[in-house]
C-alpha positions in Angstrom: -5.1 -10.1 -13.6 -1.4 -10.4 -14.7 1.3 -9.1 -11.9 2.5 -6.6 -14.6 -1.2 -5.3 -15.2 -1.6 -4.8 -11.7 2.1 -3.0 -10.5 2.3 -0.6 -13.6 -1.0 0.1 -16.3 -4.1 0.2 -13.6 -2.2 2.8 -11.3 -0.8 4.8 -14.4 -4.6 4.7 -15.9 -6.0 5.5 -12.8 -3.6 8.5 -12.0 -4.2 9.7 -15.4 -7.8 10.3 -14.8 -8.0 10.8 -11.5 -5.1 14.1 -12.4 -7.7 15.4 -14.6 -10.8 15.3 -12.5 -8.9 16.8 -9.9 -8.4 20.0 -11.3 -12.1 20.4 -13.0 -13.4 19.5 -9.5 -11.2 21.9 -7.5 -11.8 24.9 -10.6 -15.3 24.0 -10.3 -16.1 23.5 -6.7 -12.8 25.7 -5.1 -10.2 24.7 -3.0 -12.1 23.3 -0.1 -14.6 20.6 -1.5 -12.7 20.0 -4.7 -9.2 19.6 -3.1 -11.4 16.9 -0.6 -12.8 15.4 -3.2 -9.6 15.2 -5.5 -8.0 13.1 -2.7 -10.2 9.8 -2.7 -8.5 6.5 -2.5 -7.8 6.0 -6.3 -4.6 5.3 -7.4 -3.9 3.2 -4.0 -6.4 0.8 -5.2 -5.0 -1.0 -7.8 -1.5 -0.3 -6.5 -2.8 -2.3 -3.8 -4.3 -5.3 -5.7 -0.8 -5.3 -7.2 1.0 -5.9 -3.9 -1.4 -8.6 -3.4 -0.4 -10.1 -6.8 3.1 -9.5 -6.5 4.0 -10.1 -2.6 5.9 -12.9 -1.8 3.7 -13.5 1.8 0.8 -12.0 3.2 3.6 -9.9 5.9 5.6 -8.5 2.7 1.7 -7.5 1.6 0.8 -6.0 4.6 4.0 -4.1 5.4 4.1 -2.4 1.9 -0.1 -1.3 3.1 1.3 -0.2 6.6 4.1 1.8 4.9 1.7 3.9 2.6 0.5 6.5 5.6 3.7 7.8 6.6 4.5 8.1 2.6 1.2 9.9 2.6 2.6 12.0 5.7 5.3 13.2 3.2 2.7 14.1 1.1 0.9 16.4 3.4 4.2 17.7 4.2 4.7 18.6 0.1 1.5 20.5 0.0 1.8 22.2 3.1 5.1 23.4 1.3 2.8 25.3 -1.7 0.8 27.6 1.0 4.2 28.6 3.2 7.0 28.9 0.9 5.4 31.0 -1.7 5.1 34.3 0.7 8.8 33.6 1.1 10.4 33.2 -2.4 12.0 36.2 -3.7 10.1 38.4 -6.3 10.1 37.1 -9.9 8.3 35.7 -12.6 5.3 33.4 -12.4 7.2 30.8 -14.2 10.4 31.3 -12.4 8.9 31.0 -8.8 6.8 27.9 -10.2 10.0 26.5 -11.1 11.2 27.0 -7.9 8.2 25.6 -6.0 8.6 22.2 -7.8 12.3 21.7 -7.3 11.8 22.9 -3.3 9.1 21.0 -2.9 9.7 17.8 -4.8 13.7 18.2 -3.7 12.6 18.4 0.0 9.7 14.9 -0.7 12.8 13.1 -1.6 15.0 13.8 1.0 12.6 12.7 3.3 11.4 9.6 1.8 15.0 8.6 1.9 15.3 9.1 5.6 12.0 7.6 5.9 12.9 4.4 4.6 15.7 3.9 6.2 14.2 4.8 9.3 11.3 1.9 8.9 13.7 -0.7 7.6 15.8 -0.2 10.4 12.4 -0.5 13.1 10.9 -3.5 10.3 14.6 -5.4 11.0 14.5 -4.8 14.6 11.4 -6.9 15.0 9.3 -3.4 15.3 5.4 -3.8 14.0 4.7 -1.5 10.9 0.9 -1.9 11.9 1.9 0.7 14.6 4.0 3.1 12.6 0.7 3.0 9.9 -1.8 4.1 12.4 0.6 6.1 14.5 1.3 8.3 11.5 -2.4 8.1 10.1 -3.3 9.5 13.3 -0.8 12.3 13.4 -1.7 12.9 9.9 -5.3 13.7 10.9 -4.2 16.2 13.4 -1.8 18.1 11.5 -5.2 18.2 8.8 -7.5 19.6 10.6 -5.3 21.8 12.0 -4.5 23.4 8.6 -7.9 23.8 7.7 -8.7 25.5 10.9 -6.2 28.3 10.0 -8.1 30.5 7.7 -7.2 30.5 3.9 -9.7 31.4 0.9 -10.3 28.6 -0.9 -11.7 30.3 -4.1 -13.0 28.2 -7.2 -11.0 29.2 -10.5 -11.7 32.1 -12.5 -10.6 30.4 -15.9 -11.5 27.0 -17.4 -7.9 25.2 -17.9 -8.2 23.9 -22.2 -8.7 20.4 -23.2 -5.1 20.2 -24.3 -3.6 20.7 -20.9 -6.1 18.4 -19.5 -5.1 15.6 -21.4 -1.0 16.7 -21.5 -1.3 16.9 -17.1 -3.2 13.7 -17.6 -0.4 11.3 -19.0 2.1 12.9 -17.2 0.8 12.0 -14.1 0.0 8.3 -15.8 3.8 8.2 -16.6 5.1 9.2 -13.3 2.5 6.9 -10.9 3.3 3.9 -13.6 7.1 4.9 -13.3 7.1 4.9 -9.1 4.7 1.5 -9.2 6.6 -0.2 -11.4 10.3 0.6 -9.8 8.8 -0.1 -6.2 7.6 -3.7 -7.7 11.4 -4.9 -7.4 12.4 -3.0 -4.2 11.2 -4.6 -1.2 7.6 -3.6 0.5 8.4 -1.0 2.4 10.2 1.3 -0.9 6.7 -0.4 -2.3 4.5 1.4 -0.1 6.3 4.8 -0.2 6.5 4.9 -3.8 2.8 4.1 -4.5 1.7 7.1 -3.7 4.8 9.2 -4.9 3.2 12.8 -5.3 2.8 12.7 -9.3 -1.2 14.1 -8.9 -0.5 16.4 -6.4 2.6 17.9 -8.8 0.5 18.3 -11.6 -2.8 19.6 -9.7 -0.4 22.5 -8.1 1.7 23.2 -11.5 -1.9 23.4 -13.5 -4.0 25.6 -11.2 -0.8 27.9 -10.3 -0.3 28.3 -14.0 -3.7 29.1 -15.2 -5.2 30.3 -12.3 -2.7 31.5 -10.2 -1.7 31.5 -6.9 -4.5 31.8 -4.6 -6.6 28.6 -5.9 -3.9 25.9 -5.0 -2.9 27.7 -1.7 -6.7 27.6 -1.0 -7.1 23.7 -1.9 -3.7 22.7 0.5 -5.9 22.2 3.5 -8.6 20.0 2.2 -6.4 18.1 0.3 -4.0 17.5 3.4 -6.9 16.2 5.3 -9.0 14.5 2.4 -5.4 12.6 1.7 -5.4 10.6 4.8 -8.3 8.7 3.1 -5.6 6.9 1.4 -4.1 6.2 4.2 -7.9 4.9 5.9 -7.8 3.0 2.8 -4.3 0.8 3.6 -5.2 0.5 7.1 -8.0 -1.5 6.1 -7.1 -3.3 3.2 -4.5 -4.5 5.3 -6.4 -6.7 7.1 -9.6 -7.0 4.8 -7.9 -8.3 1.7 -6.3 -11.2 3.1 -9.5 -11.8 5.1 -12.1 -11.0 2.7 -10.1 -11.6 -0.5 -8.1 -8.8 -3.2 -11.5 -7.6 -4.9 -14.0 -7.8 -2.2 -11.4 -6.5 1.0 -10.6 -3.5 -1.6 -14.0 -3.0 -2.0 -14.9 -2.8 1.6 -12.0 -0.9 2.6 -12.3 2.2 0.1 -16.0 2.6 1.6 -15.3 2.4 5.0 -11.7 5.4 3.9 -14.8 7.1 2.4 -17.4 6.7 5.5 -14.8 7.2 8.2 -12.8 9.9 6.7 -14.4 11.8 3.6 -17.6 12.2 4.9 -16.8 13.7 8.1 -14.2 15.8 6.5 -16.7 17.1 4.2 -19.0 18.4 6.6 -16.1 20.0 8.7 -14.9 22.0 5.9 -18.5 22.7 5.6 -18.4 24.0 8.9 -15.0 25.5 8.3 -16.4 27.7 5.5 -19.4 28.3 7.1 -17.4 30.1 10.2 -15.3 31.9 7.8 -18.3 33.4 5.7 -19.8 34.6 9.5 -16.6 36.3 10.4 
């Protein structure tokens, strides 16, 4: 597998499909399960295999894995932004308050992952581990998670089937963006690497495509799944980490998506189970 291959076409593939079955599954299933399910380690993977190709040492490759959960913190922190700001934006059009989402949303993302990466090349430089700052912010990210999903929020499935067409246009615009962010963080150092891996191009395009054809209430719903379900990612470069130089790129990859899935999706599946099961009682 060519460095190239690795860093820019797999992810942008991969984000491409991935963007599409995310929005049948959370139409189809609602915002709990579907939003859970949507957030699988995908993407991550071959970004992943192309740090491995592409890493000078194993500490560069390890260091862009470690940076990826509190990129994926930022994440959570985007999504949480489409259930609170909407009750405070200012009574307009649907397309003028989705406009408004993006830029807030997106505007506020960057911002952060600036300071963010300034703030962990400045701990990486002072001799601080980034093993530490991964699993400290994985384990914040969990909390903050399940904490979302405990507040009450229907979590309906969609109402109307979004067309082939927009499928397909969402699609490659969330292959374009992931291949764009994979392919700049190739020349920029691992820690810009591991942010920009998991830049929020699927999340964009889930939110923009359900608000626009389904409306509100269907992304809101899915935030709190998807907050918690993301931190599989994170599960994911936590151990890959430390399987792939141990168990080699395809095997350690292997092994470390299952064990995201085991330790993370499957528990957080039967919580929201239990979640929705609560609500439905009263």
């Amino acid at each position: 597998m060519s460095p190239f291959l690795a860093l820019f076409w797999m992810p942008a593939l991969a984000a491409g499909v991935v963007a599409i079955l995310v929005t049948v599954a959370v139409e189809r299933l609602g915002g709990r399960r579907g939003g859970l399910l949507g957030t699988l380690p995908t993407t991550i993977v071959p970004a992943a295999l192309g740090f491995w190709a592409g890493s000078a040492d194993g500490a560069d490759f390890r260091d862009a894995l470690f940076a990826v959960p509190p990129g994926m913190m930022l994440n959570a922190i985007f999504l949480w932004c489409w259930r609170g700001l909407p009750p405070r934006l200012p009574p307009c059009s649907l397309g003028v308050r989705l406009g408004m989402m993006v830029a807030l949303s997106l505007g506020l993302w960057t911002v952060l992952a600036l300071l963010l990466v300034a703030g962990m090349g400045a701990w990486r430089a002072s001799g601080g581990s980034m093993a530490l700052v991964g699993w400290g912010f994985f384990a914040v990210a969990v909390v903050l998670g399940v904490a979302v999903c405990l507040q009450e929020r229907p979590a309906p499935a969609g109402s109307r089937r979004v067309g082939p067409l927009t499928l397909l246009s969402r699609g490659v615009l969330a292959a374009v963006a992931v291949g764009l962010a994979v392919a700049l963080a190739a020349t920029t150092g691992p820690l810009i690497a591991g942010v920009m891996s998991i830049f929020p191009a699927i999340f964009v395009t889930t939110m923009v495509a359900l608000w626009w054809s389904q409306g509100e209430a269907v992304p809101a719903g899915a935030v709190g799944p998807m907050m918690l379900g993301s931190t599989s990612v994170s599960a994911f470069a936590l151990g890959a980490a430390e399987l792939m130089p141990w168990l080699g790129p395809a095997a350690g990859a292997a092994a470390a998506w299952l064990g995201a899935a085991v330790a993370v999706t499957l528990p957080a599946w039967a919580f929201l189970g239990w979640v929705g099961g609560r609500a439905r009682r009263g």
